[in-house]
N, C-alpha and C positions, 0 to 999 in steps of 0.2 A: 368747639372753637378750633379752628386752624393756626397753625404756626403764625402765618401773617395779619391774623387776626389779633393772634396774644400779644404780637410785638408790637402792634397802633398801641393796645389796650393800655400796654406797658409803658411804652415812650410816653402816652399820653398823662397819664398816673404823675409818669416823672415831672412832665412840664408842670403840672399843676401841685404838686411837692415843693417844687424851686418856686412856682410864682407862691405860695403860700407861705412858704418859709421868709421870702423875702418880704412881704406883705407884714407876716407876722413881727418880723426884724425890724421895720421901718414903719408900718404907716401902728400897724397895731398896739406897738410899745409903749408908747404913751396915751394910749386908749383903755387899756383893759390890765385889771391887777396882775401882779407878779404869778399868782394864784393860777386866772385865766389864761396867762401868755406863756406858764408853762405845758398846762393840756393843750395849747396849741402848737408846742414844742414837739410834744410826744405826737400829738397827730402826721403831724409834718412827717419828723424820723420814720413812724409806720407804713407811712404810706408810700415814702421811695422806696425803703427797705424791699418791703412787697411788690414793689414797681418792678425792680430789677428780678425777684424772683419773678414775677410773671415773664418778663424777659426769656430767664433762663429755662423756664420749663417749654420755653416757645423754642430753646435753640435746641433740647434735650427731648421732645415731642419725635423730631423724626428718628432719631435713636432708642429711645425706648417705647416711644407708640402708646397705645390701647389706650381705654377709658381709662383708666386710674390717674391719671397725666391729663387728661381732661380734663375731669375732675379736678384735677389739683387746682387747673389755671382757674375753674370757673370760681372755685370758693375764695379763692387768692385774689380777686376780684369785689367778689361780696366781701371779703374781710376786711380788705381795702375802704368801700362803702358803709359799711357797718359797723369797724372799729372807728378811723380815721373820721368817716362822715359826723359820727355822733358826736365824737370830739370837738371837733370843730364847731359843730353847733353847741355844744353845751360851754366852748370857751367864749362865746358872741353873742350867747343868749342869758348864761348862767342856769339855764333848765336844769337843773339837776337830773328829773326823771330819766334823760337823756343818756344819763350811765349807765342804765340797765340794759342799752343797748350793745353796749362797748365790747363787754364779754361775749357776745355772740360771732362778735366780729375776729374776738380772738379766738375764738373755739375754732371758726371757718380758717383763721390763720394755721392755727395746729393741725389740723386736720388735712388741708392741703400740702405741710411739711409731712405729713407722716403719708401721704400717697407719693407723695416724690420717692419718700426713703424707700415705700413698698414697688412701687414700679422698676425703681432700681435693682432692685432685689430679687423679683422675678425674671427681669430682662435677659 
């Protein structure tokens, strides 16, 4: 992915952070238990958090370059979709099975902080 690729990806993540957070703030709150409306907390927080890192690896891309920074943004993505996605669904559905997704998503999260650190490093 390109720079101006990561930063739609990015922005985009964001918008749907804010509209979900607000969703979850207002229409969700009195829909779903305290239980459910907190994993939809943590979703929400993951997902801008990662929003803005894909952001930043988009502004940090032509500075330190190569695949590893690629890399980062693509899993910083999938971690996006695989932590936060599951989330979301396991707070609206109550599926449980749906957690055994979540760790995937954070492994793609570490994994992509730990290419940043290493691109840095070799740069």
């Amino acid at each position: 992915m390109n720079e101006r690729t990561l930063v739609v990806a990015g922005a985009l993540n964001m918008f749907i952070a804010v509209g979900c957070g607000a969703f979850g703030a207002h229409g969700l709150k009195k829909m779903l238990p305290d239980e459910m409306l907190a994993i939809w907390h943590t979703a929400v927080t993951y997902q801008a958090m990662h929003a803005l890192g894909v952001i930043a690896i988009a502004l940090l891309l032509p500075r330190l370059g190569g695949a590893l920074m690629h890399w980062a943004g693509n899993l910083m993505l999938a971690g996006i979709v695989l932590f936060s996605g599951s989330l979301y669904l396991l707070a609206l559905t109550g599926t449980r099975v749906l957690g055994a997704i979540t760790p995937i998503g954070g492994a793609a999260f570490l994994a992509a902080w730990l290419l940043v650190a290493w691109s840095a490093c070799k740069a």
